[in-house]
Biotite code that builds the C-alpha atoms (Angstrom):
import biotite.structure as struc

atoms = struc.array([
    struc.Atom([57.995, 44.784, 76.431], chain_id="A", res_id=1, res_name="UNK", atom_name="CA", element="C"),
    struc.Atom([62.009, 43.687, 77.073], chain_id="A", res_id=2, res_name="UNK", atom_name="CA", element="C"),
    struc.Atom([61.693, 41.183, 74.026], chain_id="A", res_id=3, res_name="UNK", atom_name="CA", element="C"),
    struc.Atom([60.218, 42.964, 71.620], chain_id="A", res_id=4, res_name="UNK", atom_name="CA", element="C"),
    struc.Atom([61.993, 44.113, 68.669], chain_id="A", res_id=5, res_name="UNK", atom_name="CA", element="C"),
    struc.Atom([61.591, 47.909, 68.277], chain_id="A", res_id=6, res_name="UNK", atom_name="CA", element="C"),
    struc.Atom([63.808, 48.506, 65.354], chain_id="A", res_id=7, res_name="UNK", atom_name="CA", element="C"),
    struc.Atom([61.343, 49.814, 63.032], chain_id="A", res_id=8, res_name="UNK", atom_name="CA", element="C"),
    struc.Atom([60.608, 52.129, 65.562], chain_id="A", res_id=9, res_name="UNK", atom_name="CA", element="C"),
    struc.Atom([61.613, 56.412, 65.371], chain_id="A", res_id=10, res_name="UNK", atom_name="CA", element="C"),
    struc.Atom([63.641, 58.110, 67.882], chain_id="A", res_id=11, res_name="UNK", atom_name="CA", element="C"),
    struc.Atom([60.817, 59.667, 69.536], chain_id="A", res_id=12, res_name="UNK", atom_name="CA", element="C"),
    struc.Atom([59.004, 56.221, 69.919], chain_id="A", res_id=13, res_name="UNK", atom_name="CA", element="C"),
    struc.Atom([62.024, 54.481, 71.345], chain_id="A", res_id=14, res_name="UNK", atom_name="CA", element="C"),
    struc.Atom([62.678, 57.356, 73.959], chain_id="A", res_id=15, res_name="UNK", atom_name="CA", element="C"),
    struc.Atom([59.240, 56.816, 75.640], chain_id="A", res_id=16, res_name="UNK", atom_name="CA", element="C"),
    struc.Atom([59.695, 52.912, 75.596], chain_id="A", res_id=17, res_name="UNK", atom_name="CA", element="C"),
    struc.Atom([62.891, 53.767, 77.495], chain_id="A", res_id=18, res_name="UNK", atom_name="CA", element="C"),
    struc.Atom([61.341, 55.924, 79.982], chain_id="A", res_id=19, res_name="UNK", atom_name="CA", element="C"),
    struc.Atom([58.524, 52.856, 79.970], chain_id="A", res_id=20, res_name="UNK", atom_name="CA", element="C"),
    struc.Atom([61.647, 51.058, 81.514], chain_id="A", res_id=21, res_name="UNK", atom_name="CA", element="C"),
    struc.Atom([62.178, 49.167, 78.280], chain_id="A", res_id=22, res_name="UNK", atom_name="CA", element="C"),
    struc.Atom([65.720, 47.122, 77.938], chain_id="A", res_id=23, res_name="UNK", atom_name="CA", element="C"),
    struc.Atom([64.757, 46.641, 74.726], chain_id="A", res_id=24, res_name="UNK", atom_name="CA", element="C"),
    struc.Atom([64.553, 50.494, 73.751], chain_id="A", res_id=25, res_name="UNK", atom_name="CA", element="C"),
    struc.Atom([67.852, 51.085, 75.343], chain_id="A", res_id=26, res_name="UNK", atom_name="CA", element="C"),
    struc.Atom([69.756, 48.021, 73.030], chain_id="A", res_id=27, res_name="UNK", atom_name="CA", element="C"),
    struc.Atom([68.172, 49.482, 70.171], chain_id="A", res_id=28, res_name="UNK", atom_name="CA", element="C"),
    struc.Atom([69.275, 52.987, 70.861], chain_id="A", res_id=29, res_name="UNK", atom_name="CA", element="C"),
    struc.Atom([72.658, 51.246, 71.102], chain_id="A", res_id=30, res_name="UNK", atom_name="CA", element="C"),
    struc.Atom([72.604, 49.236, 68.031], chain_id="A", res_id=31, res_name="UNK", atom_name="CA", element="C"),
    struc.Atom([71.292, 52.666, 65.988], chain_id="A", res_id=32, res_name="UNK", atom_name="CA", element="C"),
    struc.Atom([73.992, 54.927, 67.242], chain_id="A", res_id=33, res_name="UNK", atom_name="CA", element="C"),
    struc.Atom([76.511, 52.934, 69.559], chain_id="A", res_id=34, res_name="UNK", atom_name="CA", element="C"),
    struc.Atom([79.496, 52.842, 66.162], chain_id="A", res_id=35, res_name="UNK", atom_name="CA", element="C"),
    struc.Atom([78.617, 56.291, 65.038], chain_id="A", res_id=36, res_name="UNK", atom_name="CA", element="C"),
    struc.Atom([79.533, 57.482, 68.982], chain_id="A", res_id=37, res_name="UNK", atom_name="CA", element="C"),
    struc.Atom([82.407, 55.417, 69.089], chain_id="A", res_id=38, res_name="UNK", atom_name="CA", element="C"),
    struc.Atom([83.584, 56.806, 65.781], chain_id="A", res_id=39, res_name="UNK", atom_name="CA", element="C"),
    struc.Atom([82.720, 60.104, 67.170], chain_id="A", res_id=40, res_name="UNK", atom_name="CA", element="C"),
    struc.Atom([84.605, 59.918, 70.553], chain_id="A", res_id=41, res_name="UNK", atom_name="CA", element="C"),
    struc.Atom([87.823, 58.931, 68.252], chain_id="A", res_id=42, res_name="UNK", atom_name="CA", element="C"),
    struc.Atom([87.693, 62.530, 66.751], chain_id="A", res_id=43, res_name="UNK", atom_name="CA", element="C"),
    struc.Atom([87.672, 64.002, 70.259], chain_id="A", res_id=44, res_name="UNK", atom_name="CA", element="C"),
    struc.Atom([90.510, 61.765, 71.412], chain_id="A", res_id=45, res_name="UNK", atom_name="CA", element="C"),
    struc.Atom([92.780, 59.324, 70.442], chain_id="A", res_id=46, res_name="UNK", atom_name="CA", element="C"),
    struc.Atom([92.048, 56.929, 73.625], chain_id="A", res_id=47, res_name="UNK", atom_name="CA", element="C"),
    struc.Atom([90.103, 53.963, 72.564], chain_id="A", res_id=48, res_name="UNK", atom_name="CA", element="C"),
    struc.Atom([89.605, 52.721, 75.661], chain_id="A", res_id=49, res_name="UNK", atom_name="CA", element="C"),
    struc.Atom([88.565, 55.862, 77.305], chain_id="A", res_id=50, res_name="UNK", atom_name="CA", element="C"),
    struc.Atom([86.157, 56.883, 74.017], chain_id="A", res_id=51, res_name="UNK", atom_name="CA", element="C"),
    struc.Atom([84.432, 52.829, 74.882], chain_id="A", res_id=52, res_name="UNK", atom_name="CA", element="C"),
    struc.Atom([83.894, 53.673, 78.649], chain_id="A", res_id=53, res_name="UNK", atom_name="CA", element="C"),
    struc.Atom([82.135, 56.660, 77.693], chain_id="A", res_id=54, res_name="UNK", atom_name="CA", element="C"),
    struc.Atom([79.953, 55.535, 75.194], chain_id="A", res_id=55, res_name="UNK", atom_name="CA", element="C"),
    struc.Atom([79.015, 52.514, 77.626], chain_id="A", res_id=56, res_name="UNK", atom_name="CA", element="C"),
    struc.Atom([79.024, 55.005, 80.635], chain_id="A", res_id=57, res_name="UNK", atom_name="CA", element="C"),
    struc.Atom([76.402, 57.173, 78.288], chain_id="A", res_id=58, res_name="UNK", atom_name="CA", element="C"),
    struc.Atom([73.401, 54.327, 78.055], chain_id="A", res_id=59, res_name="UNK", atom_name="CA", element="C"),
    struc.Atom([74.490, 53.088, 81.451], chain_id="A", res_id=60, res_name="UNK", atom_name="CA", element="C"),
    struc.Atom([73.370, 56.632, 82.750], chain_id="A", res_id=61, res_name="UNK", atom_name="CA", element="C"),
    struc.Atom([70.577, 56.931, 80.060], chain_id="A", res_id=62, res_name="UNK", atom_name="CA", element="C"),
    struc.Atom([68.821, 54.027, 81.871], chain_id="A", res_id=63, res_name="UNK", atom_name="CA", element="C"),
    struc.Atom([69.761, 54.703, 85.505], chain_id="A", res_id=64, res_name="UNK", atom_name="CA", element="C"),
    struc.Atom([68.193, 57.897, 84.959], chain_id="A", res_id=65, res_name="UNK", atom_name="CA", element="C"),
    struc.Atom([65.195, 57.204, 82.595], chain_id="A", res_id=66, res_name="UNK", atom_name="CA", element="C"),
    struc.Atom([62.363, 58.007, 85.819], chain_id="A", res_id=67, res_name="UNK", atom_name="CA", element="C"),
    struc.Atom([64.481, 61.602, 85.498], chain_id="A", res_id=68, res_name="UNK", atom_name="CA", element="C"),
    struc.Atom([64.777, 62.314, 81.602], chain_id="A", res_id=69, res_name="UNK", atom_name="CA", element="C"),
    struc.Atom([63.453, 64.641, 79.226], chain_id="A", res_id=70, res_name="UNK", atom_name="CA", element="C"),
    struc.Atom([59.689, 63.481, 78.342], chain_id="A", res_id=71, res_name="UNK", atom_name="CA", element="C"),
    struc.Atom([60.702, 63.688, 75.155], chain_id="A", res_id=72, res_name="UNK", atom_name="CA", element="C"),
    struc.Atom([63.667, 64.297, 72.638], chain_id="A", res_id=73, res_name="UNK", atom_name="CA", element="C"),
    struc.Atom([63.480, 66.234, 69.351], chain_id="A", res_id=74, res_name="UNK", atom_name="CA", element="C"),
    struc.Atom([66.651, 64.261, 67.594], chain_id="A", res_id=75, res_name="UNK", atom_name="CA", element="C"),
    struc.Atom([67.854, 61.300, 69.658], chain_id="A", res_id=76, res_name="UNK", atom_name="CA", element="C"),
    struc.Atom([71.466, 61.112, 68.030], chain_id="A", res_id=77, res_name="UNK", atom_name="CA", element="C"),
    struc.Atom([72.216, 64.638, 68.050], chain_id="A", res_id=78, res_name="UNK", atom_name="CA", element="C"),
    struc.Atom([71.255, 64.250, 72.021], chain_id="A", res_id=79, res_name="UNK", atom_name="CA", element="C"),
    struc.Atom([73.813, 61.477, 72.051], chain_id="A", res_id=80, res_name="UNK", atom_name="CA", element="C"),
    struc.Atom([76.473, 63.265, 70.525], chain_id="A", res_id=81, res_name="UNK", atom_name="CA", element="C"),
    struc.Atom([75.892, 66.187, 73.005], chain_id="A", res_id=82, res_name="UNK", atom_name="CA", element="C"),
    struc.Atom([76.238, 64.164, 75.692], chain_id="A", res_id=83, res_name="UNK", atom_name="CA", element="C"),
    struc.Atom([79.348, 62.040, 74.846], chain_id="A", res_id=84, res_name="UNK", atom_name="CA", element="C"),
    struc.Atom([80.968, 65.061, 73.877], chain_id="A", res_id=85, res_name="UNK", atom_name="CA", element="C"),
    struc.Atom([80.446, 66.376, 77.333], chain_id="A", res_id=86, res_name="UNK", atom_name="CA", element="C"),
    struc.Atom([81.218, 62.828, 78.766], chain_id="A", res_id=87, res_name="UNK", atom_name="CA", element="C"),
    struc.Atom([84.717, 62.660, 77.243], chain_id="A", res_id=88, res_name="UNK", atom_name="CA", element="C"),
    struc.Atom([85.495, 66.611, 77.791], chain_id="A", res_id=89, res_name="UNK", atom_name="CA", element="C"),
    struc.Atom([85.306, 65.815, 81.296], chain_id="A", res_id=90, res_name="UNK", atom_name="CA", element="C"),
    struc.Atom([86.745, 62.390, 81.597], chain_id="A", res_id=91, res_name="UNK", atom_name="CA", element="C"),
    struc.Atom([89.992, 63.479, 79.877], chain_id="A", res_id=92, res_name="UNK", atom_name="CA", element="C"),
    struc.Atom([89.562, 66.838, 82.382], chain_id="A", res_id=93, res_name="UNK", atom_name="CA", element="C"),
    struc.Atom([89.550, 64.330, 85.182], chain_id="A", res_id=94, res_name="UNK", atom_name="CA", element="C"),
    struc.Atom([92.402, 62.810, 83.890], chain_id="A", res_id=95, res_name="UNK", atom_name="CA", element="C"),
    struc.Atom([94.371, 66.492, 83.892], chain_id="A", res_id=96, res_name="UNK", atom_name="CA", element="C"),
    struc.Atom([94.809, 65.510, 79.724], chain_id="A", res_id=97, res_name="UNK", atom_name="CA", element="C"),
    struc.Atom([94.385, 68.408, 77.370], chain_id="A", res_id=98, res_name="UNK", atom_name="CA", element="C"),
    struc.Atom([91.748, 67.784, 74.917], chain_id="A", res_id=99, res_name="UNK", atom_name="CA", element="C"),
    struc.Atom([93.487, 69.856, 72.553], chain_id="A", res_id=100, res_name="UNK", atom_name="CA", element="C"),
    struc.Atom([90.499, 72.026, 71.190], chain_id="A", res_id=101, res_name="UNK", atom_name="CA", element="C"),
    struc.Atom([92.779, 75.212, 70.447], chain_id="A", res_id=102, res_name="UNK", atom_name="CA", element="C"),
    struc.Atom([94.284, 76.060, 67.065], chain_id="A", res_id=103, res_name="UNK", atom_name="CA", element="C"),
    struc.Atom([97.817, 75.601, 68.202], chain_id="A", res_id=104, res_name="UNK", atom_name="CA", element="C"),
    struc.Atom([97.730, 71.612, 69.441], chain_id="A", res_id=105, res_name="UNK", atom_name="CA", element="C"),
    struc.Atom([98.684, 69.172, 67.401], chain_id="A", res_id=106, res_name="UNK", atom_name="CA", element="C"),
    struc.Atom([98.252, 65.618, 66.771], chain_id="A", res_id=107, res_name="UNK", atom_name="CA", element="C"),
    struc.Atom([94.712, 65.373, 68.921], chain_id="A", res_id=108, res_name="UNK", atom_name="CA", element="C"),
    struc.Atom([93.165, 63.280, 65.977], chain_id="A", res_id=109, res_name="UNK", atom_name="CA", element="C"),
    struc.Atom([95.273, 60.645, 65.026], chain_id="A", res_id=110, res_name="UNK", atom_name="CA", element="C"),
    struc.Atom([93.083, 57.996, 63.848], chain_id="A", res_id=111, res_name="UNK", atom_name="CA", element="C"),
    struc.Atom([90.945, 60.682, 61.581], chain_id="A", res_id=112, res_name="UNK", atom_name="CA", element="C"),
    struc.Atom([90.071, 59.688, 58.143], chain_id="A", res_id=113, res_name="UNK", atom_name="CA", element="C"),
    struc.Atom([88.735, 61.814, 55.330], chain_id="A", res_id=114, res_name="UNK", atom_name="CA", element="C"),
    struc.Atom([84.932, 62.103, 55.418], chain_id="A", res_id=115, res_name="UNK", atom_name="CA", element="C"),
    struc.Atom([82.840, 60.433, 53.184], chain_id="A", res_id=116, res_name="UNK", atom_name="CA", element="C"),
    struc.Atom([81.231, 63.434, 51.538], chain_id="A", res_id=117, res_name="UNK", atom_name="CA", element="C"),
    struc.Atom([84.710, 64.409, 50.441], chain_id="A", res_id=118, res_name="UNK", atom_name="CA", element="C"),
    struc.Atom([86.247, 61.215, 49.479], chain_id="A", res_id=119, res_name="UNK", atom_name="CA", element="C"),
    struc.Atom([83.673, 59.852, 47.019], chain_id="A", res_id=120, res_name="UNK", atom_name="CA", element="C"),
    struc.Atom([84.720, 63.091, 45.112], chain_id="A", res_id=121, res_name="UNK", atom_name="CA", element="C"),
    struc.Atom([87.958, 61.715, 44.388], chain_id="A", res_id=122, res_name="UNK", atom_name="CA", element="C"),
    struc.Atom([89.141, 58.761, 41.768], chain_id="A", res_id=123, res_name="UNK", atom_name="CA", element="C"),
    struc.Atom([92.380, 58.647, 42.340], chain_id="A", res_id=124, res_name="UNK", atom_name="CA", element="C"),
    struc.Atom([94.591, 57.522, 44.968], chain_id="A", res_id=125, res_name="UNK", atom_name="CA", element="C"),
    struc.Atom([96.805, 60.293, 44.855], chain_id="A", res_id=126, res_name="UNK", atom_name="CA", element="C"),
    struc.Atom([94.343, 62.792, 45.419], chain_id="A", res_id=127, res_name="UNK", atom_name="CA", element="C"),
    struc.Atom([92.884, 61.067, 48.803], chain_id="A", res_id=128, res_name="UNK", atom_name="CA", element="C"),
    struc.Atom([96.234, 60.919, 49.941], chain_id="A", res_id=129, res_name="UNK", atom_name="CA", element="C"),
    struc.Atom([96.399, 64.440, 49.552], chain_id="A", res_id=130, res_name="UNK", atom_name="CA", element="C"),
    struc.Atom([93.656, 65.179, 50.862], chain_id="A", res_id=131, res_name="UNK", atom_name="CA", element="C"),
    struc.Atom([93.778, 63.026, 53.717], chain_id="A", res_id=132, res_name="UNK", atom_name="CA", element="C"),
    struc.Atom([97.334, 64.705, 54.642], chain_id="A", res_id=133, res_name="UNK", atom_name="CA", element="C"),
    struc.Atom([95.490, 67.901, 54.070], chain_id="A", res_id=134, res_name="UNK", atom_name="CA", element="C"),
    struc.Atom([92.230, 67.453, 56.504], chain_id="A", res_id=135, res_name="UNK", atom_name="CA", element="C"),
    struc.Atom([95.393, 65.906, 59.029], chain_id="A", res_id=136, res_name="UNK", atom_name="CA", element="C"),
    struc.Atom([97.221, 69.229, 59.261], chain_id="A", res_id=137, res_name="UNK", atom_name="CA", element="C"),
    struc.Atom([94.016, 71.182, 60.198], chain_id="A", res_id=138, res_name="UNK", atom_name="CA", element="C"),
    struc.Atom([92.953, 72.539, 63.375], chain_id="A", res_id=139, res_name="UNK", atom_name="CA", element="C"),
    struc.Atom([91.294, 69.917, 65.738], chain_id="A", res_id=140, res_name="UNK", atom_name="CA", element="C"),
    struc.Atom([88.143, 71.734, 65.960], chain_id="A", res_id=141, res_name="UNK", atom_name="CA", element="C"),
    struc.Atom([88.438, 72.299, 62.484], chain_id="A", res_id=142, res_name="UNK", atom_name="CA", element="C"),
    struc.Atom([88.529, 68.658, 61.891], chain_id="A", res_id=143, res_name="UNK", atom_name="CA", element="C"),
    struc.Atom([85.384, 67.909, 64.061], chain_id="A", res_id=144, res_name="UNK", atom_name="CA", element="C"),
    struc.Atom([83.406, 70.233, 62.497], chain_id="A", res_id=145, res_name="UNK", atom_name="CA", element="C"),
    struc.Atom([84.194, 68.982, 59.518], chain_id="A", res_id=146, res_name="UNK", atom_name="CA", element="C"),
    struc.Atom([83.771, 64.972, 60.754], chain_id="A", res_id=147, res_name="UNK", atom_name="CA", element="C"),
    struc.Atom([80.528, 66.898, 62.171], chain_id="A", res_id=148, res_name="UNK", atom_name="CA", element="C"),
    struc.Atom([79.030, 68.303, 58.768], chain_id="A", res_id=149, res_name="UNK", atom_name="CA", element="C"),
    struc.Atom([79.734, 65.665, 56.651], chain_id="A", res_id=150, res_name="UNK", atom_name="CA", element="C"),
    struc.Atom([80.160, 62.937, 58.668], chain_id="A", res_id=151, res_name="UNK", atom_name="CA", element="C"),
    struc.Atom([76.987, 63.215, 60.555], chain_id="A", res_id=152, res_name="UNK", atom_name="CA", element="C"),
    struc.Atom([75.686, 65.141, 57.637], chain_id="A", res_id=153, res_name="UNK", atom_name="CA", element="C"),
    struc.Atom([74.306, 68.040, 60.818], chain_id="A", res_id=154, res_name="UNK", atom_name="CA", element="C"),
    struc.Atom([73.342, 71.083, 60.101], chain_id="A", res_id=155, res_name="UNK", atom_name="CA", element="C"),
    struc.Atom([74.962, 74.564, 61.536], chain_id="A", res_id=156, res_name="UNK", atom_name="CA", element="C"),
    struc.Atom([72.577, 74.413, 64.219], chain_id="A", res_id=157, res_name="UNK", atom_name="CA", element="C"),
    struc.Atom([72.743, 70.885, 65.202], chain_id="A", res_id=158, res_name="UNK", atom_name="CA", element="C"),
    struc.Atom([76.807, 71.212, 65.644], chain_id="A", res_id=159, res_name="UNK", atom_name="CA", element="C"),
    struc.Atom([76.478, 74.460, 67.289], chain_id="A", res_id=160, res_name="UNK", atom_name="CA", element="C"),
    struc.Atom([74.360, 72.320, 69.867], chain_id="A", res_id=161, res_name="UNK", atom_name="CA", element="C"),
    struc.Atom([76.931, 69.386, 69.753], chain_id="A", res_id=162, res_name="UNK", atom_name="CA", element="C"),
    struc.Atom([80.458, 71.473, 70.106], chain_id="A", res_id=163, res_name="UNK", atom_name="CA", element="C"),
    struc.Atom([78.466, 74.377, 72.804], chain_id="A", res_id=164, res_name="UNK", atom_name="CA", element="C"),
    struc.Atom([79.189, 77.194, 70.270], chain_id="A", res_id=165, res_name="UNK", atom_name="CA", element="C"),
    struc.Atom([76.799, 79.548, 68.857], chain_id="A", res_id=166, res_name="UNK", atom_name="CA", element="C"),
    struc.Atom([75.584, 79.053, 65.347], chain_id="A", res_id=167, res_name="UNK", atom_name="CA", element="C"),
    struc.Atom([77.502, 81.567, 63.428], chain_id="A", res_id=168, res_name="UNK", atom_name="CA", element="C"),
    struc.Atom([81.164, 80.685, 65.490], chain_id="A", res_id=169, res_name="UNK", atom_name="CA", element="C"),
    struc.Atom([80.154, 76.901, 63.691], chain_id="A", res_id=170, res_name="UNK", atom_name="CA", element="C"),
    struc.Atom([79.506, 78.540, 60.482], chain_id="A", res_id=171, res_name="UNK", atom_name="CA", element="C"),
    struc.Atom([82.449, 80.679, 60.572], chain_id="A", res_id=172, res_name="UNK", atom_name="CA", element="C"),
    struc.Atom([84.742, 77.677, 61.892], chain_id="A", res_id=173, res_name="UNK", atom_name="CA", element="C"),
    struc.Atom([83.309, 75.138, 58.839], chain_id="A", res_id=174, res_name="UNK", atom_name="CA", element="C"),
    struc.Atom([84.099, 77.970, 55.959], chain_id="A", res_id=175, res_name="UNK", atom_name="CA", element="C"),
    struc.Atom([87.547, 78.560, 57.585], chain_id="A", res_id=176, res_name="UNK", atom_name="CA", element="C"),
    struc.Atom([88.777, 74.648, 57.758], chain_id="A", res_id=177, res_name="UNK", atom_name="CA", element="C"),
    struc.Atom([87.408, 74.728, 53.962], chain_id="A", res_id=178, res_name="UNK", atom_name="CA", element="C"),
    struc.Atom([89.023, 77.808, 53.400], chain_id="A", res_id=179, res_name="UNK", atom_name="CA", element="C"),
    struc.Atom([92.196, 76.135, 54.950], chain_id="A", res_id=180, res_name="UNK", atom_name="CA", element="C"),
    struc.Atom([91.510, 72.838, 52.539], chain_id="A", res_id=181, res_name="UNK", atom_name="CA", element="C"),
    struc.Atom([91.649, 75.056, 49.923], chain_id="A", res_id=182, res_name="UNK", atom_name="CA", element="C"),
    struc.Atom([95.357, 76.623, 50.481], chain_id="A", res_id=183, res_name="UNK", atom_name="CA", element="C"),
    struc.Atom([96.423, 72.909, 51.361], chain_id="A", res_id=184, res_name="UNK", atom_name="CA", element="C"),
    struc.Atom([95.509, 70.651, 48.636], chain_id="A", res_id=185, res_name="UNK", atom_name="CA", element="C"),
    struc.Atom([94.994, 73.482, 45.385], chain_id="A", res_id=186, res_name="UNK", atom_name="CA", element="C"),
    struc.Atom([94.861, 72.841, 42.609], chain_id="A", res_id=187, res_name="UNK", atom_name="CA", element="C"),
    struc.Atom([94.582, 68.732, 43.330], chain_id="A", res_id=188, res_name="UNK", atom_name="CA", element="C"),
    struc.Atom([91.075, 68.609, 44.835], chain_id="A", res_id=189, res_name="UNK", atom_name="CA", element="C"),
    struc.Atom([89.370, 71.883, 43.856], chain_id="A", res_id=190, res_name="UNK", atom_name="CA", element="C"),
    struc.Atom([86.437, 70.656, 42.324], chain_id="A", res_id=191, res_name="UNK", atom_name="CA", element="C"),
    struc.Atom([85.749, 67.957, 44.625], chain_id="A", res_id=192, res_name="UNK", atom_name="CA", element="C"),
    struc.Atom([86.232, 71.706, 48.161], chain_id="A", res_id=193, res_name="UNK", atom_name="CA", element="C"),
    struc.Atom([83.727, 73.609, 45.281], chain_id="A", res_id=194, res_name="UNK", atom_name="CA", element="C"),
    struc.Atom([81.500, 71.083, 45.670], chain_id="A", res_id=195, res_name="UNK", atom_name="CA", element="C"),
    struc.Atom([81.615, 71.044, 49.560], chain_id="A", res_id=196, res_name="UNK", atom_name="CA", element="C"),
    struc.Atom([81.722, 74.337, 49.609], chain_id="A", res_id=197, res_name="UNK", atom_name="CA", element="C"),
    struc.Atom([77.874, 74.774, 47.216], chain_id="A", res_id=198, res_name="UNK", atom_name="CA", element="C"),
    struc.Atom([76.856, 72.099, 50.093], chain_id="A", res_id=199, res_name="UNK", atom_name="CA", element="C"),
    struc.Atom([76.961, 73.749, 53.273], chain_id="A", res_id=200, res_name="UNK", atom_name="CA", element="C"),
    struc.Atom([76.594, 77.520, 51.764], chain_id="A", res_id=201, res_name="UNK", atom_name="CA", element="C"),
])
């Protein structure tokens, strides 16, 4: 079982090899979702060091504690980003650093980039630029959720369960950083925020 290659395997299959005490599970959980954490943790705080503990720290756990897990899992990466969030919220706690979820801190993202979704909109340089600079001067939880949506490509529900917020604070949160786009980077990108906006509505 520890050499076999399970990467054609689902979620669901590889969380009962894990619990089968399965190494092999466990690497290929890491080598499905290991970046997209790490790129993940980034948007929560601009420590790389502390973002690559965590996400190590998280399948570290994950196997110490297979005998005690779930018996199953209804969407593995969604899990994952759950519990990293919660991982680094507490580590930088621990650390007495502010995590810098409220509307009024600034500079909590430094190393974001404009999310796909958005970006493949655009043709020129000038616009990402301006759009980039735009997505910058948002909120931080503005910028998660949006990293969240379109990033992650989750649904309401699925980032409600990520960021511990009920459904419609997500919904209204996503519509207000888009909203907030909007005022920022009009008349430059406003086909490319229509589009978003059809997307999610």
């Amino acid at each position: 079982m520890l050499d076999q290659n399970l990467s054609a395997e689902s979620d669901a299959q590889l969380w009962q090899h894990l619990r089968a005490h399965s190494h092999a599970a466990l690497a290929t959980m890491y080598g499905r979702y290991g970046e997209a954490l790490i790129q993940y943790g980034y948007r929560l705080t601009d420590d790389e060091h502390l973002v690559k503990d965590c996400v190590q720290d998280l399948f570290i756990e994950l196997w110490n504690r297979r005998l005690f897990i779930a018996p199953e899992v209804q969407n593995l990466r969604l899990y994952l980003l759950g519990a990293l969030r919660h991982k680094l919220t507490k580590a930088i706690r621990g650390q007495q650093r502010h995590v810098g979820w409220t509307d009024a801190s600034e500079g909590a993202f430094p190393h974001f980039s404009p999310e796909q979704a958005l970006i493949q909109t655009q043709h020129e340089e000038g616009q990402r630029e301006r759009l980039q600079q735009a997505i910058a001067r948002l909120a931080p939880r503005q910028q998660e959720v949006i990293h969240l949506r379109f990033f992650h490509n989750l649904s309401h529900a699925e980032m409600a369960a990520v960021m511990n917020m009920q459904s419609q604070s997500v919904r209204n949160l996503l519509h207000g950083a888009l909203n907030r786009l909007r005022e920022l980077v009009l008349p430059y990108v406003h086909l490319a925020l229509l589009l978003v906006a059809e997307w999610i509505g």
